[in-house]
C-alpha positions, 0 to 999 in steps of 0.5 A: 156122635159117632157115625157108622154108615158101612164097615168093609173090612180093608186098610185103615187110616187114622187122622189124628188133628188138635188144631187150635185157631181160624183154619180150624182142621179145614185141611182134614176134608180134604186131606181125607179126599185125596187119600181116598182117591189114591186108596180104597181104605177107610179113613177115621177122623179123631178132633180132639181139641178140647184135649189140646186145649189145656196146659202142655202137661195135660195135653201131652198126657191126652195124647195118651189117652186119645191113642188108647181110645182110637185103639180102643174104637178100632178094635170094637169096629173089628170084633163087631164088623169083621 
């Protein structure tokens, strides 16, 4: 689901995580955190570990995909908030 409280127009960082194991992206909270103390930019978080979850070739090729879906997300983010 996706989550749009308040769009600002300003820089954008884009954290992009497939981690597979116990620590499942508890690095990415806080990761988000320190970035947004230094910056005033808004920070998108894409999980995508059922994209990872597959044999390499397929998950190299998700890479792919996923970058086209965050161009993607990005772009209807500016055409609709800008």
């Amino acid at each position: 689901m996706l989550l749009v409280h308040k769009i600002v127009v300003r820089t954008g960082v884009v954290i992009s995580f497939q981690l597979i194991g116990s620590d499942l992206a508890k690095w990415v909270p806080e990761v988000t955190e320190e970035i947004l103390k230094a910056e005033d930019v808004n920070v998108i978080q894409i999980d995508w570990v059922k994209g990872a979850r597959v044999a390499y070739d397929n998950a190299a090729a998700n890479t792919r995909v996923v970058g086209a879906q965050v161009a993607y997300l990005i772009k209807m983010l500016m055409v609709s908030y800008s």
